[in-house]
Every structure is written in structure tokens, then in C-alpha cells.
C-alpha positions in Angstrom: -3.8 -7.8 -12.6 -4.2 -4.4 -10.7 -3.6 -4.1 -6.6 -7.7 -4.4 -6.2 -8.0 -7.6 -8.5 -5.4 -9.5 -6.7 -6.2 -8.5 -3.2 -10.1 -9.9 -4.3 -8.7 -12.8 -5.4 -6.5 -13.5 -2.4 -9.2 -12.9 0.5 -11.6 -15.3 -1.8 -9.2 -17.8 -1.2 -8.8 -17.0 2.7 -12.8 -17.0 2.5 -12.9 -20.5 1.1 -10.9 -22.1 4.1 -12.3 -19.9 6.7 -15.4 -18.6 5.0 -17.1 -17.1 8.4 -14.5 -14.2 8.3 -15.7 -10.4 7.2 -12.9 -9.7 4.6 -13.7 -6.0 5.4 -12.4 -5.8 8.9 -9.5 -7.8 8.4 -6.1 -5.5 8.8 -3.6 -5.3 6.7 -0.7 -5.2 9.1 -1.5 -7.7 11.9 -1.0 -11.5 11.4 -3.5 -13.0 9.4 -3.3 -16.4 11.3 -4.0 -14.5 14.4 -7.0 -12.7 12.9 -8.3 -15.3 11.5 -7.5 -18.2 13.8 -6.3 -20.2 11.0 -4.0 -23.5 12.5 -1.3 -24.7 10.4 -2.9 -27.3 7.8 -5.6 -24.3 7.2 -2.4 -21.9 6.7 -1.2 -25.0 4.1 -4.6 -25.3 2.4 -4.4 -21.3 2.0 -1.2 -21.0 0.4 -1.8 -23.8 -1.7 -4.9 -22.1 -2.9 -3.4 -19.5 -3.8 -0.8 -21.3 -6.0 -3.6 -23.1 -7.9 -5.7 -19.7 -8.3 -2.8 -17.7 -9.2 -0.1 -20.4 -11.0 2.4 -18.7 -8.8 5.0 -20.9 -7.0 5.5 -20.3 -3.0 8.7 -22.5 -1.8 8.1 -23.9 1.5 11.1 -21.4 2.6 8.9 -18.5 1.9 6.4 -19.2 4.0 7.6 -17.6 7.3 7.5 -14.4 5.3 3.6 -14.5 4.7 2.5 -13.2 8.1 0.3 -10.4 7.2 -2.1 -9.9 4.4 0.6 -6.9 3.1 2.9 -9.5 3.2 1.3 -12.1 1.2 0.1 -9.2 -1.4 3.3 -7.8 -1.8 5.0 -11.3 -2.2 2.6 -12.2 -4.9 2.6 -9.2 -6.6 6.5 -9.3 -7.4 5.8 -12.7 -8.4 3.0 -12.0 -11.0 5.2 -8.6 -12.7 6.3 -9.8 -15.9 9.4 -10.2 -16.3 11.9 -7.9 -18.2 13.5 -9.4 -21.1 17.3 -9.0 -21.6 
């Protein structure tokens, strides 16, 4: 999935919990939760979107490192490389 596809994919989930937001003015460095005004069971229903649309695991102890949309990009993106055999 390239950078562009994932990033889609992630803001469509944001949009289907929040759908009044413009996906184009959000910024990539500042909290999403405080863009957005998301509270914490919307935060819950995001992230668990994103598990079912992407079949990628995020541990409860990962979540205080998905602040901004960078964050939350770059976490699933190491998460969806495959894997090096060895």
C-alpha cells in the first residue's frame, strides 16, 4: 500500500466517526484529537476502525503514541511492511 493509499484509508476512517471534518485542512503535526474534537470513546471507535480496515493490531499501550495524524501514519506503516524472512 503506497504512503497516499494508506493516508486515504486512514482519514476515511477519521471521516466515518467525525464525518463533518475537511480531511484537507487537517495538519499533520498537531493533535488530531484536538483538531478534530474527537473525546475518548470517538478516539476508541477510530483506532478500532482502523484495526478492522487495516487487520493491523494496535495494543492498548500504543495508544498514547497516536497523537498526530504523522504519528498514526508512520505507526501503521511499520506495521503493514512485510516482514523480512530469516
Amino acid at each position: 500500500m503506497t504512503p497516499a493509499e494508506l493516508r486515504s484509508r486512514v482519514l476515511a476512517t477519521l471521516q466515518s466517526i467525525a464525518p463533518e471534518i475537511e480531511p484537507a485542512e487537517l495538519r499533520d503535526e498537531i493533535p488530531l484529537r484536538q483538531q478534530v474534537d474527537l473525546d475518548s470513546m470517538d478516539w476508541l471507535h477510530f483506532l478500532t476502525g482502523l484495526h478492522e480496515d487495516l487487520q493491523v493490531d494496535i495494543p492498548e499501550a500504543d495508544y498514547g503514541r497516536l497523537v498526530t495524524l504523522t504519528d498514526v501514519l508512520t505507526y501503521l506503516r511499520a506495521r503493514l511492511e512485510p516482514k523480512s524472512g530469516g
